[in-house]
N, CA, C and O atoms as a GROMACS GRO file, in nm:
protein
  336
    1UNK      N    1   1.349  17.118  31.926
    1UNK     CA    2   1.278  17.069  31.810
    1UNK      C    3   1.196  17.180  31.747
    1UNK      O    4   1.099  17.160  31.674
    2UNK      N    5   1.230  17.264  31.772
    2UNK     CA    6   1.146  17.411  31.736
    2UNK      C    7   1.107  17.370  31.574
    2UNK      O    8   1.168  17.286  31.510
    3UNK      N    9   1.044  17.414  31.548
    3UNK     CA   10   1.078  17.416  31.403
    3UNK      C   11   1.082  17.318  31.276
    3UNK      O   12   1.084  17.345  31.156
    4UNK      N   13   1.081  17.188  31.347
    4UNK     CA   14   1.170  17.065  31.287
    4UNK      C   15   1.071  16.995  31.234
    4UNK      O   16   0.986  16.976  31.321
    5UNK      N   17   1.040  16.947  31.133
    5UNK     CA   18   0.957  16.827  31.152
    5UNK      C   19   1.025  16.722  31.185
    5UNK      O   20   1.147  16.711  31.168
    6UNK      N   21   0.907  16.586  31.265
    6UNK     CA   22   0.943  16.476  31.288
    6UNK      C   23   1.012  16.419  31.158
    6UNK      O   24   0.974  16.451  31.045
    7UNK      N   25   1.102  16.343  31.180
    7UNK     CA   26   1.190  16.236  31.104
    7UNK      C   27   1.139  16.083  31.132
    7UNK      O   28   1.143  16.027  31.242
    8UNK      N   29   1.098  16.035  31.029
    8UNK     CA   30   1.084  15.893  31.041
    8UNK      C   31   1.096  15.840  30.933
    8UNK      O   32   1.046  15.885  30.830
    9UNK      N   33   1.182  15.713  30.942
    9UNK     CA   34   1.246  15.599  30.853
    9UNK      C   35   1.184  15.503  30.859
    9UNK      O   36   1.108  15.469  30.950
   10UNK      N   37   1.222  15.421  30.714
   10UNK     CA   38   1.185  15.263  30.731
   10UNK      C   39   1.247  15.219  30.633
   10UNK      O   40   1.266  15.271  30.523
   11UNK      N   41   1.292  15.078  30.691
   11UNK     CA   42   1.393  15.013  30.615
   11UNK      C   43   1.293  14.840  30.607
   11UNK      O   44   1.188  14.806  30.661
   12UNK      N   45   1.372  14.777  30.528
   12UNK     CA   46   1.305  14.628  30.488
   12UNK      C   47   1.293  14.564  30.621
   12UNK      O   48   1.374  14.606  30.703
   13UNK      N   49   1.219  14.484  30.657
   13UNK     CA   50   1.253  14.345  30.746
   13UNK      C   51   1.357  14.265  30.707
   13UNK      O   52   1.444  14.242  30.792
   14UNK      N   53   1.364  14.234  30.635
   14UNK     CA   54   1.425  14.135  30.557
   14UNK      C   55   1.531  14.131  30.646
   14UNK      O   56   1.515  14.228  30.719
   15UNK      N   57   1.643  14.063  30.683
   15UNK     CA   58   1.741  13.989  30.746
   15UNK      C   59   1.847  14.071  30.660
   15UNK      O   60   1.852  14.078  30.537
   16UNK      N   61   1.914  14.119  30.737
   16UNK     CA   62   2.010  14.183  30.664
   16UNK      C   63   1.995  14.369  30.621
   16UNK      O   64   2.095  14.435  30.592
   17UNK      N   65   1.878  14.417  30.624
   17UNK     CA   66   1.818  14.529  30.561
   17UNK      C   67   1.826  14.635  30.656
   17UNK      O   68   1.846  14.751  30.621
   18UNK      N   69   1.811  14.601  30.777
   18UNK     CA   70   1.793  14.742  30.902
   18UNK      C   71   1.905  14.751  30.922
   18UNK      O   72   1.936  14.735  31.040
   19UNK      N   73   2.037  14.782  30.809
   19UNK     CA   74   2.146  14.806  30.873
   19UNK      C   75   2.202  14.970  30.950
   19UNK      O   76   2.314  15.002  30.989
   20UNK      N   77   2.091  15.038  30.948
   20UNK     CA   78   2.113  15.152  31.023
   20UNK      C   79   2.124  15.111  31.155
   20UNK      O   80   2.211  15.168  31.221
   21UNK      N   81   2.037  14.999  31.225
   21UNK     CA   82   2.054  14.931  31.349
   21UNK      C   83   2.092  14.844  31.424
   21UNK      O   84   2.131  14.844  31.541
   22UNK      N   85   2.068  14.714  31.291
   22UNK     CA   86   2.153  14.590  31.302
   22UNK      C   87   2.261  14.587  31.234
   22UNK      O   88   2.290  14.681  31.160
   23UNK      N   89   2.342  14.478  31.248
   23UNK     CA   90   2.424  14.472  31.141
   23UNK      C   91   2.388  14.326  31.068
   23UNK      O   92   2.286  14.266  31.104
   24UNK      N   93   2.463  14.278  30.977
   24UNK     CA   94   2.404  14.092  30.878
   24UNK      C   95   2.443  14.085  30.758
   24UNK      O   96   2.477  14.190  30.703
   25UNK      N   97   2.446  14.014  30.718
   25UNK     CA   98   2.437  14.044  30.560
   25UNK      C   99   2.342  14.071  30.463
   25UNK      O  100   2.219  14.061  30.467
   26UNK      N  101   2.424  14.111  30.364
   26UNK     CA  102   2.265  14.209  30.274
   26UNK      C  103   2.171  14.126  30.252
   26UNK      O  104   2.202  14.010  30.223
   27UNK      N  105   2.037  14.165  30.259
   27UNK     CA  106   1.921  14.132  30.224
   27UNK      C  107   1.861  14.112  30.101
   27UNK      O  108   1.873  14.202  30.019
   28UNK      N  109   1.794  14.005  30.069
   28UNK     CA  110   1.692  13.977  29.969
   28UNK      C  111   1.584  14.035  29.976
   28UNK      O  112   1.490  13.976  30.030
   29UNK      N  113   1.564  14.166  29.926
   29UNK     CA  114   1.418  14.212  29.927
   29UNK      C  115   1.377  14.278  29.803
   29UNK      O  116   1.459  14.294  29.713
   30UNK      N  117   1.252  14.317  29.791
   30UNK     CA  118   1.200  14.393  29.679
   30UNK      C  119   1.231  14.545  29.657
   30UNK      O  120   1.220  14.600  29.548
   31UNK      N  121   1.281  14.622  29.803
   31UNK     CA  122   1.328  14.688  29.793
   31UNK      C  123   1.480  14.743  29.817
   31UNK      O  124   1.533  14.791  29.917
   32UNK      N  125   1.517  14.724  29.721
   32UNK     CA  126   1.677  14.709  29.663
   32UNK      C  127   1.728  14.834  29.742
   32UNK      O  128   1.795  14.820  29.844
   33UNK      N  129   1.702  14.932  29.702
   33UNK     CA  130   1.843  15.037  29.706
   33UNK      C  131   1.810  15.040  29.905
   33UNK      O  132   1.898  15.084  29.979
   34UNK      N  133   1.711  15.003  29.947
   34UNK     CA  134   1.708  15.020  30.115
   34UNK      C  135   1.757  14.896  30.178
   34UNK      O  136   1.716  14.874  30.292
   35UNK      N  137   1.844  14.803  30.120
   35UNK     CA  138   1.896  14.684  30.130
   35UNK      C  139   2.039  14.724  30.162
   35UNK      O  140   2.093  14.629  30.218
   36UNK      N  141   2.110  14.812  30.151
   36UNK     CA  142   2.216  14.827  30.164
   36UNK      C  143   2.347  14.777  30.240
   36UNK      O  144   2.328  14.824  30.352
   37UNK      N  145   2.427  14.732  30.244
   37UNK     CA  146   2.518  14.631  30.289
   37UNK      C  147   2.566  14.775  30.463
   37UNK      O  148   2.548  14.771  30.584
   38UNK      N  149   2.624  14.869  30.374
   38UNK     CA  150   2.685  14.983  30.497
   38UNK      C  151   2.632  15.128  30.464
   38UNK      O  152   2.685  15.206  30.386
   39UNK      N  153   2.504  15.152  30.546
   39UNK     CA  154   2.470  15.306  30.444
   39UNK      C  155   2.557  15.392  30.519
   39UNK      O  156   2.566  15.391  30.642
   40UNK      N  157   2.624  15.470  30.438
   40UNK     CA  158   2.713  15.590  30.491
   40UNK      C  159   2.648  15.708  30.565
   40UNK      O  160   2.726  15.794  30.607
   41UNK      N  161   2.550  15.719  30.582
   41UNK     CA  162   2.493  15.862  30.639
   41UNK      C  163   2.407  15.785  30.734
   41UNK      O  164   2.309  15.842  30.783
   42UNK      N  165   2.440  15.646  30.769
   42UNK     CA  166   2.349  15.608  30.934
   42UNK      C  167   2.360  15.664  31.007
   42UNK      O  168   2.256  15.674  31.073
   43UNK      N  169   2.474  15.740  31.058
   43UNK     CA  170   2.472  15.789  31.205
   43UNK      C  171   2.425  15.901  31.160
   43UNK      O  172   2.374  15.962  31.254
   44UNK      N  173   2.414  15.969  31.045
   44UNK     CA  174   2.347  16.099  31.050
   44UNK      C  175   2.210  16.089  31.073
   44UNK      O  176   2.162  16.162  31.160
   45UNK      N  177   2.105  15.978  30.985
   45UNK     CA  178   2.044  15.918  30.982
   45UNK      C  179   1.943  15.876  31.129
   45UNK      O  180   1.821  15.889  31.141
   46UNK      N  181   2.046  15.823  31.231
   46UNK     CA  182   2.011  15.803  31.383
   46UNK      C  183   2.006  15.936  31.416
   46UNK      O  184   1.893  15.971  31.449
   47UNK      N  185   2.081  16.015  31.419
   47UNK     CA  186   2.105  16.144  31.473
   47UNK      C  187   1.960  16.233  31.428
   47UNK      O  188   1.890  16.291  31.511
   48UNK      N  189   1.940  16.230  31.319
   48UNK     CA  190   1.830  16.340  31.280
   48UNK      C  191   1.730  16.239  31.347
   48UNK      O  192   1.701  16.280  31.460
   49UNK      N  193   1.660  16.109  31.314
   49UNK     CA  194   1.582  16.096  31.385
   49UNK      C  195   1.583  16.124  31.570
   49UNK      O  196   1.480  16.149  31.632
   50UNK      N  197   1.694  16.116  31.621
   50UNK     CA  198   1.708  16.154  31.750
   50UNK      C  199   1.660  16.291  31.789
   50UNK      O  200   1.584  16.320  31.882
   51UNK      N  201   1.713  16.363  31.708
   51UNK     CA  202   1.707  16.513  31.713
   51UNK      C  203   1.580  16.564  31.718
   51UNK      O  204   1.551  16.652  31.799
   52UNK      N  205   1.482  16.507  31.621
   52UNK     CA  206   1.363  16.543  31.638
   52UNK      C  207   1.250  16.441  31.698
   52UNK      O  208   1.127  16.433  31.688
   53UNK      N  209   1.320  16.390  31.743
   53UNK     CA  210   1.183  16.300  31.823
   53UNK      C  211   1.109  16.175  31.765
   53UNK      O  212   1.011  16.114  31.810
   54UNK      N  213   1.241  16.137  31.562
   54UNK     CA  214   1.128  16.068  31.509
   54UNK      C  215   1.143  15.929  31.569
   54UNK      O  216   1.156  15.892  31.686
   55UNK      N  217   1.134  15.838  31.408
   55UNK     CA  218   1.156  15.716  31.497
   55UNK      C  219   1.144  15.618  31.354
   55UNK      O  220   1.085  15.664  31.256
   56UNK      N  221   1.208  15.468  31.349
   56UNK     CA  222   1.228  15.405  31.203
   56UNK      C  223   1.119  15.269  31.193
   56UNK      O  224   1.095  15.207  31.297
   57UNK      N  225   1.070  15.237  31.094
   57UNK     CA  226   1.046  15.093  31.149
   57UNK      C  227   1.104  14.988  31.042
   57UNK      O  228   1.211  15.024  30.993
   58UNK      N  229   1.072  14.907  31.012
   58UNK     CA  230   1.099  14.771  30.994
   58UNK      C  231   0.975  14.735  30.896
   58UNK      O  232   0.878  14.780  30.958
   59UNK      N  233   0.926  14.675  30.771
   59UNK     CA  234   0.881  14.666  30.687
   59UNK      C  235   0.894  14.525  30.609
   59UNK      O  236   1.010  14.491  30.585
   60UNK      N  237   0.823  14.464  30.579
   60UNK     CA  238   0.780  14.342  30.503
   60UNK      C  239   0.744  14.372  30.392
   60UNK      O  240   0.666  14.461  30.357
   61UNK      N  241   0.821  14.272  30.312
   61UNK     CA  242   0.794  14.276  30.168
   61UNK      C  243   0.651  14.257  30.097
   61UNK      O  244   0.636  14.305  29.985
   62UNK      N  245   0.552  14.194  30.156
   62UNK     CA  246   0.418  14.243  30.197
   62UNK      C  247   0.339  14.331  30.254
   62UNK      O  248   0.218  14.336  30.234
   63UNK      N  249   0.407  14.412  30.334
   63UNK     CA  250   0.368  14.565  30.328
   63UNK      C  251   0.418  14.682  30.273
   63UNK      O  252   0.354  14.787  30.271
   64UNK      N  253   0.548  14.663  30.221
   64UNK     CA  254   0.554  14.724  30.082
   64UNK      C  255   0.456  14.673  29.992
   64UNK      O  256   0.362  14.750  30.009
   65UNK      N  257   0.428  14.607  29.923
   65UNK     CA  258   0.334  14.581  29.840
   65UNK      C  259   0.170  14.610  29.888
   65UNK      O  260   0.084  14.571  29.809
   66UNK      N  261   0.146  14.645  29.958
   66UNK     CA  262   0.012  14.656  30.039
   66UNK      C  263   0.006  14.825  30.027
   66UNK      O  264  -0.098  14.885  30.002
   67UNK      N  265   0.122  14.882  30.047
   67UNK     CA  266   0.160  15.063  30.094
   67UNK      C  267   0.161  15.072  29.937
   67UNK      O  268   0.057  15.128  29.904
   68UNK      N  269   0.249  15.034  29.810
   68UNK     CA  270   0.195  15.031  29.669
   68UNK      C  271   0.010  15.040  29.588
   68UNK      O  272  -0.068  15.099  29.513
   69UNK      N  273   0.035  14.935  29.678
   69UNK     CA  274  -0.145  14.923  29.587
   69UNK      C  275  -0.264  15.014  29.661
   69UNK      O  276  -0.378  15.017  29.614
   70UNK      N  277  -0.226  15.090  29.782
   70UNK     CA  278  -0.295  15.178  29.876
   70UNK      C  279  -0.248  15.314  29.806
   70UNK      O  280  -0.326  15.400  29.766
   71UNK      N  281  -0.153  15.318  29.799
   71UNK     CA  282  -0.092  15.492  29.696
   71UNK      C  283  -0.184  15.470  29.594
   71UNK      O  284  -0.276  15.550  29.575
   72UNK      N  285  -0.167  15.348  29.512
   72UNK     CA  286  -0.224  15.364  29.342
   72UNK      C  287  -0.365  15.379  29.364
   72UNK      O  288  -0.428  15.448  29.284
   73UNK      N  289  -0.427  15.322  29.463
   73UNK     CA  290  -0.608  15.296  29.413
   73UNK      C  291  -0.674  15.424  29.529
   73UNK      O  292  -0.789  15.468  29.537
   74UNK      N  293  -0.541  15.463  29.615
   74UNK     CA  294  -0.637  15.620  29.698
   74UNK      C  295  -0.602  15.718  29.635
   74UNK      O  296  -0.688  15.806  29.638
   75UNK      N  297  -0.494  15.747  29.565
   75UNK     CA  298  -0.412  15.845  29.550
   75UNK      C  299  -0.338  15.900  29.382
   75UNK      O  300  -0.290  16.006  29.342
   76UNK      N  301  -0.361  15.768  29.322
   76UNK     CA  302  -0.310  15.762  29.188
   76UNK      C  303  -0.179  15.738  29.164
   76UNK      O  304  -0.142  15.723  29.047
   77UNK      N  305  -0.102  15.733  29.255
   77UNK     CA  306   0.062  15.744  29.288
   77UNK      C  307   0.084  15.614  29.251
   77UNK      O  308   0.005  15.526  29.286
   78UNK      N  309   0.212  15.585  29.164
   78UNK     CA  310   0.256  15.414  29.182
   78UNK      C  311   0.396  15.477  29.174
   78UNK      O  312   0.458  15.554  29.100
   79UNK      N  313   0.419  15.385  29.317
   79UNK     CA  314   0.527  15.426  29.388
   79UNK      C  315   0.664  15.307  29.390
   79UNK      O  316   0.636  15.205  29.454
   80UNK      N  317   0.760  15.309  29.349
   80UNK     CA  318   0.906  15.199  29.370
   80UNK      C  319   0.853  15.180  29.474
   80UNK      O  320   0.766  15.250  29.527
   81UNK      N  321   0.926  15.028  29.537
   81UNK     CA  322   0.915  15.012  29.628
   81UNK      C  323   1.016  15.029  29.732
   81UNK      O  324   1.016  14.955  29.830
   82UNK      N  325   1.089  15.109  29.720
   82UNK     CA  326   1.146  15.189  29.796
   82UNK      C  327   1.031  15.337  29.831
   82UNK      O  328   1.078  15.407  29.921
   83UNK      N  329   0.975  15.359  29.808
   83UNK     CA  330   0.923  15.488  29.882
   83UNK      C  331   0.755  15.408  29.936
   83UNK      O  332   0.694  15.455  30.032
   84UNK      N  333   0.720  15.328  29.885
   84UNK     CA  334   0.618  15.288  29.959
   84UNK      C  335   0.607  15.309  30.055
   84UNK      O  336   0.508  15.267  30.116
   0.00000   0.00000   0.00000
């Protein structure tokens, strides 16, 4: 890990959304493009987080919206809710 920074992901809660880990059908969430039915670069995805030690979590459509309004009122940032 010389060198590397940590890698860490996060994908929706939503039922259907952690398809880097689970599999389901696609999800209803606010954040769309991390909803993805089959992301093509998962195993790369697992792999880099492996590689460096990171690690992914799991996210509510209420803490996306919570990680939004925390960027805008500390930071000035208003962020999609995909990068929240």
């Amino acid at each position: 890990m010389s060198g590397r920074r940590r890698k860490v992901a996060r994908q929706s809660s939503m039922p259907g959304s952690a398809r880097v880990t689970t599999s389901g059908p696609k999800a209803n969430t606010i954040a769309k493009s991390l909803a993805i039915g089959n992301p093509a670069d998962g195993y790369y995805a697992l792999k880099t987080m492996s590689d460096t030690n990171g690690a992914s979590a799991a996210v509510t459509d209420d803490e996306v919206i919570d990680g939004i309004k925390l960027l805008a009122e500390t930071e000035g940032i208003f962020a999609r809710p995909q990068a929240a």
